[in-house]
PDB file as gemmi writes it, atoms N, CA and C in Angstrom:
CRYST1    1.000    1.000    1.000  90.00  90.00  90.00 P 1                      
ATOM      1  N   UNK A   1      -6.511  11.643   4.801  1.00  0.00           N  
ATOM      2  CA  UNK A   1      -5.504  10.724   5.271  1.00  0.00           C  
ATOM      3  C   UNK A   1      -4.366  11.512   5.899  1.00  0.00           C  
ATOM      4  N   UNK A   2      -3.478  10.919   6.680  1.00  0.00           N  
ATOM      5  CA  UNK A   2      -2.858  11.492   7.645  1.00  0.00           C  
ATOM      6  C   UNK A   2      -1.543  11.757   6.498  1.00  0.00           C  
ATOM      7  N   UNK A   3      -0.381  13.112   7.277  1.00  0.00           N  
ATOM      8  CA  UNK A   3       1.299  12.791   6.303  1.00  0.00           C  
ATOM      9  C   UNK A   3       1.317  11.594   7.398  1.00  0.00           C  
ATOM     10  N   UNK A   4       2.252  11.067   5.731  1.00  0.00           N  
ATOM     11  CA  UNK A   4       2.913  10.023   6.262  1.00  0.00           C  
ATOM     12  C   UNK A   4       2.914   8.701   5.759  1.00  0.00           C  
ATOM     13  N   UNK A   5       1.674   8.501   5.221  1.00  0.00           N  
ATOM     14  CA  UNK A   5       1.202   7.376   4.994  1.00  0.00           C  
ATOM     15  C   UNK A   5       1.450   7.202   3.303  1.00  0.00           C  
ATOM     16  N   UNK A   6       2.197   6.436   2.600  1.00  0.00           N  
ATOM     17  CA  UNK A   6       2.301   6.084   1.367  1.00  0.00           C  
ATOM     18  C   UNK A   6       1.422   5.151   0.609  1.00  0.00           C  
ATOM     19  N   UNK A   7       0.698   5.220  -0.381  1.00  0.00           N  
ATOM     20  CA  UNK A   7       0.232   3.745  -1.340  1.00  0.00           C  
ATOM     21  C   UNK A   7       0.807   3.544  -2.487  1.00  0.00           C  
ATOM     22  N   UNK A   8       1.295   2.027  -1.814  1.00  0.00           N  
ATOM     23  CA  UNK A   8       2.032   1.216  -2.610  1.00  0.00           C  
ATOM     24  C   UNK A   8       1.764  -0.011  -3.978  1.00  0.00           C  
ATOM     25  N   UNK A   9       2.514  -0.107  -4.461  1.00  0.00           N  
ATOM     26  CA  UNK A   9       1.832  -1.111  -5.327  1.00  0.00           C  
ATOM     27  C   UNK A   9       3.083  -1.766  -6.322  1.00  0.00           C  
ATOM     28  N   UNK A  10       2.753  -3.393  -6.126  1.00  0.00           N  
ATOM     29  CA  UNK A  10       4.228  -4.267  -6.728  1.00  0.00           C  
ATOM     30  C   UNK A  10       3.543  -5.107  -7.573  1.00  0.00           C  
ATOM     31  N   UNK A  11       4.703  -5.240  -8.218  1.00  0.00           N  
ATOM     32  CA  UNK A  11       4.088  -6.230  -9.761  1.00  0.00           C  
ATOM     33  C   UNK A  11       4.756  -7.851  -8.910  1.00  0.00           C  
ATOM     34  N   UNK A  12       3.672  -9.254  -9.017  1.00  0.00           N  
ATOM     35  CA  UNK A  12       4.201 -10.516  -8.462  1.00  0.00           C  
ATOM     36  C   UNK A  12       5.147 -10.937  -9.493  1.00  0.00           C  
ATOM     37  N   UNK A  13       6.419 -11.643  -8.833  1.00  0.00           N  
ATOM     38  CA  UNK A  13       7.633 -11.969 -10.040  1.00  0.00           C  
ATOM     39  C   UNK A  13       7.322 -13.714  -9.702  1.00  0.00           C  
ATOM     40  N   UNK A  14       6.679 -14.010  -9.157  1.00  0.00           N  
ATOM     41  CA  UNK A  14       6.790 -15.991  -9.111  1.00  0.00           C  
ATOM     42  C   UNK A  14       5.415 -16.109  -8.985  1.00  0.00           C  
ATOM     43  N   UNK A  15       5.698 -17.712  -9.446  1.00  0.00           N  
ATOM     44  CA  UNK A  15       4.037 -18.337  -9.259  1.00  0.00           C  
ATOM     45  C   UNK A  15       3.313 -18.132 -10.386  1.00  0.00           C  
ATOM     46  N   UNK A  16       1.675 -18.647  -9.486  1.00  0.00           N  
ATOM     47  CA  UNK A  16       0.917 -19.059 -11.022  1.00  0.00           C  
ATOM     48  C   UNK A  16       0.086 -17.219 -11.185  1.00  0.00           C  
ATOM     49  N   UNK A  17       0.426 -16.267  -9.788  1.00  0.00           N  
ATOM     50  CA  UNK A  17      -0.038 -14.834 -10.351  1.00  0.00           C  
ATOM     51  C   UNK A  17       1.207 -14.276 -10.609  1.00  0.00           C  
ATOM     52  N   UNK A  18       1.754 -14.640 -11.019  1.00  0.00           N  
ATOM     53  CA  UNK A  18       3.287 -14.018 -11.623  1.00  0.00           C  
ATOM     54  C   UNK A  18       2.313 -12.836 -12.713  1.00  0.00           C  
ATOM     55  N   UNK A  19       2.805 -11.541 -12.449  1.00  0.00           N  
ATOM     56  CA  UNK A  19       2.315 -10.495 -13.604  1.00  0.00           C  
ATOM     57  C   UNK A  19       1.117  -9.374 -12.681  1.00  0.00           C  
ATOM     58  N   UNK A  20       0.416 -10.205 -11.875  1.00  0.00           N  
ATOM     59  CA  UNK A  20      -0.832  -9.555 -10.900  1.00  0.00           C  
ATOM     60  C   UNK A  20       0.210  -8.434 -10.114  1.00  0.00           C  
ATOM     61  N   UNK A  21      -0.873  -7.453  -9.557  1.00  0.00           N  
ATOM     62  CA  UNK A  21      -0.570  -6.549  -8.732  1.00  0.00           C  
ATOM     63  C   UNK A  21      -0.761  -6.370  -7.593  1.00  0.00           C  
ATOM     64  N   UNK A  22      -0.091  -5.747  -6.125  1.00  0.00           N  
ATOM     65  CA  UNK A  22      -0.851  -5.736  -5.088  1.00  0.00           C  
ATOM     66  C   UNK A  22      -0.497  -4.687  -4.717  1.00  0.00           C  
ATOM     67  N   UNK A  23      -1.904  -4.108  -4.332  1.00  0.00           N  
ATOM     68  CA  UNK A  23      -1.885  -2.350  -3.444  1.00  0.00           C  
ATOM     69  C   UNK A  23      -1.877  -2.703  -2.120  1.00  0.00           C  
ATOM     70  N   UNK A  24      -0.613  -2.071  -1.211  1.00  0.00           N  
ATOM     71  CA  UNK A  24      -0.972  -1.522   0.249  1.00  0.00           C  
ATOM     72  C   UNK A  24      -0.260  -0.265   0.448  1.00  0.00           C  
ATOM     73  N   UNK A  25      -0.151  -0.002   2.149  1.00  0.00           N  
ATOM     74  CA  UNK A  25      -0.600   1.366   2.586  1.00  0.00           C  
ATOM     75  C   UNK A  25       1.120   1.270   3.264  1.00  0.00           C  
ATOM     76  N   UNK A  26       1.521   2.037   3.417  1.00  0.00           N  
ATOM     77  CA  UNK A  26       2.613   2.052   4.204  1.00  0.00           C  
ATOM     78  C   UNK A  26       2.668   3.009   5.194  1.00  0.00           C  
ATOM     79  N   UNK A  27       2.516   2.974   6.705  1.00  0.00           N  
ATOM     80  CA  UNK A  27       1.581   3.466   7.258  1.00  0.00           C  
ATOM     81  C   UNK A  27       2.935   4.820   7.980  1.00  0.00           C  
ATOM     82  N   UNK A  28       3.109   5.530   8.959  1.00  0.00           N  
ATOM     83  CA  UNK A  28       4.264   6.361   9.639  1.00  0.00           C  
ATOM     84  C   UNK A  28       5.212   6.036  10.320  1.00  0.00           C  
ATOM     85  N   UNK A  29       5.106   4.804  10.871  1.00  0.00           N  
ATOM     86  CA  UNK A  29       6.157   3.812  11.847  1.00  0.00           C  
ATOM     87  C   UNK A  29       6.691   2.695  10.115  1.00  0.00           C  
ATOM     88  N   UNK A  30       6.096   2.469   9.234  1.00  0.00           N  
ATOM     89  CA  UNK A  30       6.871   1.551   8.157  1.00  0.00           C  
ATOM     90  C   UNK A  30       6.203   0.777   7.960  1.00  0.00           C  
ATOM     91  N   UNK A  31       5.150  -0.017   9.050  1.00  0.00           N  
ATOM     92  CA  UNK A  31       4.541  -1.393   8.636  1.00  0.00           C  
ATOM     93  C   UNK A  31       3.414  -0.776   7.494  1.00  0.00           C  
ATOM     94  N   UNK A  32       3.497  -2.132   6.852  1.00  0.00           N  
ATOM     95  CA  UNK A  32       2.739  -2.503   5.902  1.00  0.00           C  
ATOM     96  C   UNK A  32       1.610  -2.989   6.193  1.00  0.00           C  
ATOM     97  N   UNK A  33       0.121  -2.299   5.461  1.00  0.00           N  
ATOM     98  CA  UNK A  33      -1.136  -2.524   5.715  1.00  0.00           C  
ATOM     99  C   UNK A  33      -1.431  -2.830   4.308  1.00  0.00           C  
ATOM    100  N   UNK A  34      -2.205  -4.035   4.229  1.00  0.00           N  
ATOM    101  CA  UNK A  34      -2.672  -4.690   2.819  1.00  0.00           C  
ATOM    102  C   UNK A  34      -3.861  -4.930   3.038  1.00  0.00           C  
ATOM    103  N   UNK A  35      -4.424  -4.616   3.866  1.00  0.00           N  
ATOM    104  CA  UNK A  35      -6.092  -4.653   3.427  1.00  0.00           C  
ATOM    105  C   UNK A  35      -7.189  -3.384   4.693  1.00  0.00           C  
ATOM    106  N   UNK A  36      -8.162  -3.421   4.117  1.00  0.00           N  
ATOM    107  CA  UNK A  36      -9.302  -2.648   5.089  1.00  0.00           C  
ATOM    108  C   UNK A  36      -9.106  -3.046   6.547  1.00  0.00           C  
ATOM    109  N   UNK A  37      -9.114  -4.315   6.247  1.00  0.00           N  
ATOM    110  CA  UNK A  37      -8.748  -5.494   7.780  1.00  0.00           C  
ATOM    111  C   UNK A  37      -7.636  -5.242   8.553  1.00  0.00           C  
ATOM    112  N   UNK A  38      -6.495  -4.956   7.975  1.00  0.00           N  
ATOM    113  CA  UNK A  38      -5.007  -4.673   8.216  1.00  0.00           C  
ATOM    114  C   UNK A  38      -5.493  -2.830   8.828  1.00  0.00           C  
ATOM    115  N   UNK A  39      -6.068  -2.504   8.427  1.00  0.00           N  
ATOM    116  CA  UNK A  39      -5.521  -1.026   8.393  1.00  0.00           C  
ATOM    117  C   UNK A  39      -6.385  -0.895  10.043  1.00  0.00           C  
ATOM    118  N   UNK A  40      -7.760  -1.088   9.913  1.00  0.00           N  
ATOM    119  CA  UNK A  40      -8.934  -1.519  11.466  1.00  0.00           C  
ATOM    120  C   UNK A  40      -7.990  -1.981  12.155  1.00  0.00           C  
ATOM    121  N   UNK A  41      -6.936  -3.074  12.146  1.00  0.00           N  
ATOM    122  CA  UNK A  41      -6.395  -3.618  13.391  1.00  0.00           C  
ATOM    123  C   UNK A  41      -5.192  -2.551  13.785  1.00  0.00           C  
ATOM    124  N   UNK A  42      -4.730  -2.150  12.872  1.00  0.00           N  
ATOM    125  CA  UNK A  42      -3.918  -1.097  13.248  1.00  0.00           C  
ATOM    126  C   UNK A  42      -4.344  -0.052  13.982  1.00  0.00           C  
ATOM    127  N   UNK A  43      -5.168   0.377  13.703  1.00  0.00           N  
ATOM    128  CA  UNK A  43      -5.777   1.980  13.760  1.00  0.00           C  
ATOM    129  C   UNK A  43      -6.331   1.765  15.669  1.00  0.00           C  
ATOM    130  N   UNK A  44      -6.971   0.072  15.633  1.00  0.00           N  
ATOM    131  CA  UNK A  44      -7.148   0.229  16.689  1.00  0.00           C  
ATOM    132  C   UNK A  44      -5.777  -0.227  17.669  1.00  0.00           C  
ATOM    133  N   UNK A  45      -4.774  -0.463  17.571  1.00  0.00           N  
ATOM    134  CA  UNK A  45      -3.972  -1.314  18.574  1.00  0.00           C  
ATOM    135  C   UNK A  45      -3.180   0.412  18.818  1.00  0.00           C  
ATOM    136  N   UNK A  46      -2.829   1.024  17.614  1.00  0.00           N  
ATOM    137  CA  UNK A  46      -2.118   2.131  17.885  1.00  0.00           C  
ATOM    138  C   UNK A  46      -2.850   2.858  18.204  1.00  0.00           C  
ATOM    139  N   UNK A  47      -3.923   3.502  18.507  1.00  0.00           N  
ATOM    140  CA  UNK A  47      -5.093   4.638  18.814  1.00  0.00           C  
ATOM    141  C   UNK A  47      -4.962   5.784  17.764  1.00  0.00           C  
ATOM    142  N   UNK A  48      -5.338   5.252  16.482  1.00  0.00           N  
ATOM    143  CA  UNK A  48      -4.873   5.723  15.214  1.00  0.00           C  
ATOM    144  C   UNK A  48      -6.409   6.291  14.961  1.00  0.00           C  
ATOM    145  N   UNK A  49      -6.884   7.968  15.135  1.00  0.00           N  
ATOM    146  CA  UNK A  49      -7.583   7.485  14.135  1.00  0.00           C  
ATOM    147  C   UNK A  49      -8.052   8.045  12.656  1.00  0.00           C  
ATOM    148  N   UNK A  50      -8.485   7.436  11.693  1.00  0.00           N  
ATOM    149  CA  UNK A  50      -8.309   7.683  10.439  1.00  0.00           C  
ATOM    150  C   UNK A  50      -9.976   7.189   9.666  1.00  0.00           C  
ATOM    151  N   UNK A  51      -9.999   8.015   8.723  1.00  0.00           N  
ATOM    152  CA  UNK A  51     -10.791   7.553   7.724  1.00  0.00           C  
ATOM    153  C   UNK A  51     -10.919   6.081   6.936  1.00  0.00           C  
ATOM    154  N   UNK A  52     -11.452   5.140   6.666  1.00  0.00           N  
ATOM    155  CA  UNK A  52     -10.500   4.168   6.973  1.00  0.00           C  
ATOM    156  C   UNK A  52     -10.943   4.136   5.426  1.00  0.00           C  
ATOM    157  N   UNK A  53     -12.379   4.857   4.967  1.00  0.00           N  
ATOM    158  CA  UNK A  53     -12.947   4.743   3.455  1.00  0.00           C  
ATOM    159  C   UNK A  53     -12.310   4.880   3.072  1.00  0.00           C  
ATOM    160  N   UNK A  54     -11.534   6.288   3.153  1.00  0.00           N  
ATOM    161  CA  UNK A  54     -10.144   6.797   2.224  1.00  0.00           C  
ATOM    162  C   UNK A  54      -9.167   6.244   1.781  1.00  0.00           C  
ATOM    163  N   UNK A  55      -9.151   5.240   1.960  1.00  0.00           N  
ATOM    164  CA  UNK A  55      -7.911   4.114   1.698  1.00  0.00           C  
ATOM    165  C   UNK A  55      -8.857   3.049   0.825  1.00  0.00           C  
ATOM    166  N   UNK A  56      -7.986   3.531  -0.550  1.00  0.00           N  
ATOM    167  CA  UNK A  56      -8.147   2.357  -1.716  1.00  0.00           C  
ATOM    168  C   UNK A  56      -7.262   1.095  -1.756  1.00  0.00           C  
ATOM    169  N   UNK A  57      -7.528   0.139  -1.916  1.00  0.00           N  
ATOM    170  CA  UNK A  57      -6.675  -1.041  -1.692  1.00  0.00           C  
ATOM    171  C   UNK A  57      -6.527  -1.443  -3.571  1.00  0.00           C  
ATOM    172  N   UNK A  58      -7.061  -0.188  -4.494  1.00  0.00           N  
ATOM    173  CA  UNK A  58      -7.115  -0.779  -5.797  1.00  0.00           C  
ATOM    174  C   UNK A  58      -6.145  -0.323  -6.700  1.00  0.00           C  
ATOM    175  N   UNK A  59      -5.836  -0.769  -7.403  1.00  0.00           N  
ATOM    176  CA  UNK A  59      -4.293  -0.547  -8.385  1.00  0.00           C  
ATOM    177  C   UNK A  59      -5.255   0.388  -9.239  1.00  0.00           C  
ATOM    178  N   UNK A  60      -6.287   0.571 -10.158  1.00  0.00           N  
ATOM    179  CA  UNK A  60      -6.922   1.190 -10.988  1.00  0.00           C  
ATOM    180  C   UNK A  60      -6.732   2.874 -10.772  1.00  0.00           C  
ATOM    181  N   UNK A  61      -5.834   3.383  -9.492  1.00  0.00           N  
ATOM    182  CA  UNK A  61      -5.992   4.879  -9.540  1.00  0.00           C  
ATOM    183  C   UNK A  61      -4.487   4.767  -9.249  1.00  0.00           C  
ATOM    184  N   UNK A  62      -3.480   3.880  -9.492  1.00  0.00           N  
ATOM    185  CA  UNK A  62      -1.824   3.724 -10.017  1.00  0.00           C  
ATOM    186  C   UNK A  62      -1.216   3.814 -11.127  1.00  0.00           C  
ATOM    187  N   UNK A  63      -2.080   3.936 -11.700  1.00  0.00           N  
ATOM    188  CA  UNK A  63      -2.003   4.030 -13.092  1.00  0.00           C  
ATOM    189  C   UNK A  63      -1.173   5.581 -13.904  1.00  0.00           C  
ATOM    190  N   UNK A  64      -0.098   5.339 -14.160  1.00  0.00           N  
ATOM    191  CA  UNK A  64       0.524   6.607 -14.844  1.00  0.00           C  
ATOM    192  C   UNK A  64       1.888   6.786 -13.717  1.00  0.00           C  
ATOM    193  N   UNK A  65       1.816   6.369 -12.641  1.00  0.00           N  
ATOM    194  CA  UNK A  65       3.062   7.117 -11.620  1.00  0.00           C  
ATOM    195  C   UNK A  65       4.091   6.106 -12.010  1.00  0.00           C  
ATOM    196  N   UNK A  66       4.990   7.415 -12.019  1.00  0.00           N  
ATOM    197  CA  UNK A  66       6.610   6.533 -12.027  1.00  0.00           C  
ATOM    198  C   UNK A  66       6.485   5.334 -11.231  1.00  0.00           C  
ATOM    199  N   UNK A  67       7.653   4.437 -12.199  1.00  0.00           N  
ATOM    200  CA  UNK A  67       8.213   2.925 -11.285  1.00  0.00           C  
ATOM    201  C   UNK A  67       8.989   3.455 -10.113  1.00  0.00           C  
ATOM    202  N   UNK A  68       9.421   2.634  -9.436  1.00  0.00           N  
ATOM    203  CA  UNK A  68      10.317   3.048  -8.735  1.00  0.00           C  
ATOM    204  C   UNK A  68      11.010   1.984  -7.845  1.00  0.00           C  
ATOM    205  N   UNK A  69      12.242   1.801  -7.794  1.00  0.00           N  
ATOM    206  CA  UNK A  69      12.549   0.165  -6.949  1.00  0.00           C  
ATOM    207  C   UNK A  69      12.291   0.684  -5.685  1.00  0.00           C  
ATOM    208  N   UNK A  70      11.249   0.145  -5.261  1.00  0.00           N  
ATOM    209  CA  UNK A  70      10.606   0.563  -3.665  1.00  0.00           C  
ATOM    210  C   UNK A  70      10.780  -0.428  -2.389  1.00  0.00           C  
ATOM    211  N   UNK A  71      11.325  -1.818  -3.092  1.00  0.00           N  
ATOM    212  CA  UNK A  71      11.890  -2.852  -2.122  1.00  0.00           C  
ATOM    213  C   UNK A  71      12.869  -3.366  -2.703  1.00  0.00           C  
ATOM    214  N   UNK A  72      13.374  -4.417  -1.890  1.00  0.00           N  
ATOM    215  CA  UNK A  72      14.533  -5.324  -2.235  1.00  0.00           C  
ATOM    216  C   UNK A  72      13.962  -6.147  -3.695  1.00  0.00           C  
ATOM    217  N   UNK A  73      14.609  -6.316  -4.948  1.00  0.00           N  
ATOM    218  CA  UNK A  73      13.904  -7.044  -5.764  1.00  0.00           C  
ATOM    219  C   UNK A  73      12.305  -7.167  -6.183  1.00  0.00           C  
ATOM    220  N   UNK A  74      11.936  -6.334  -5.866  1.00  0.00           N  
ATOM    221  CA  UNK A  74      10.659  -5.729  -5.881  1.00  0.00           C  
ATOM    222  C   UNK A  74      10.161  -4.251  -7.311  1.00  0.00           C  
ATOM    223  N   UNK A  75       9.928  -4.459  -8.331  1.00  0.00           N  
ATOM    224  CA  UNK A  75       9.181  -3.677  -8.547  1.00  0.00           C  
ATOM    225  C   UNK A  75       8.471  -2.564  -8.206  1.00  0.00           C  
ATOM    226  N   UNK A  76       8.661  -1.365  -8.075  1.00  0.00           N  
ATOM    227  CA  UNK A  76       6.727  -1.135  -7.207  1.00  0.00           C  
ATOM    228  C   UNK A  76       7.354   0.438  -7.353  1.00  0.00           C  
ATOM    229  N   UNK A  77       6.141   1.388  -7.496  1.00  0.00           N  
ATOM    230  CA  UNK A  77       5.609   2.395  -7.688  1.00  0.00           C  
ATOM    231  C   UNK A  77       5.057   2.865  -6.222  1.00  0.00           C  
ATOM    232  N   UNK A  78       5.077   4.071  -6.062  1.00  0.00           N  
ATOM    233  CA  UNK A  78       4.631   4.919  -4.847  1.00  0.00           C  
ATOM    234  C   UNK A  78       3.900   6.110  -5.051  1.00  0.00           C  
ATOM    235  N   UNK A  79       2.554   6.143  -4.329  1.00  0.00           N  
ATOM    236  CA  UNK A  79       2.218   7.326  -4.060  1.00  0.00           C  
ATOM    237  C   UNK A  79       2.275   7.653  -2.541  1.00  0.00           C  
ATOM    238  N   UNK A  80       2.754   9.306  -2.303  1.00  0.00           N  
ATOM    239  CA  UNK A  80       2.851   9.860  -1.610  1.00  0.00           C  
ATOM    240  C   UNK A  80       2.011  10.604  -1.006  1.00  0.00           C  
ATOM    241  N   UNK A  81       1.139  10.352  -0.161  1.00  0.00           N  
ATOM    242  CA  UNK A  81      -0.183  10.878   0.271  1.00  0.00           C  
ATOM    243  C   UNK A  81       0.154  12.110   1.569  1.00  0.00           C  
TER     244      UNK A  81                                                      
END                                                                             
């Protein structure tokens, strides 16, 4: 994976998944990629190109890294890739 690119991951505070988690990618320009799908449309609009396997979309390898307030009212933990 390229520098630059962070995986993210926030705990939901409303609703009926209030408690669930969601992994995305935070890519070198800032936008946010939340799925395999997200990351393909990117890769192709910017002439990006990347491994695209290499990118886990799963909370199961977040496990242990510091919290960290990573958004506005947001929860969420960072890895630094």
């Amino acid at each position: 994976m390229s520098d630059g690119w962070k995986k993210c991951c926030s705990q939901r505070t409303h609703g009926t998944t209030a408690g669930k988690w969601d992994t995305f990618y935070l890519a070198p320009d800032g936008k946010k990629i939340r799925s395999k799908n997200d990351l393909y449309r990117y890769c192709e609009e910017f002439k990006v190109t990347c491994d695209i396997e290499k990118f886990d979309f799963s909370v199961k390898n977040m496990r242990g890294l510091i919290f960290i307030f990573c958004f506005s009212n947001i929860y969420s933990f960072t890895s630094y890739l």
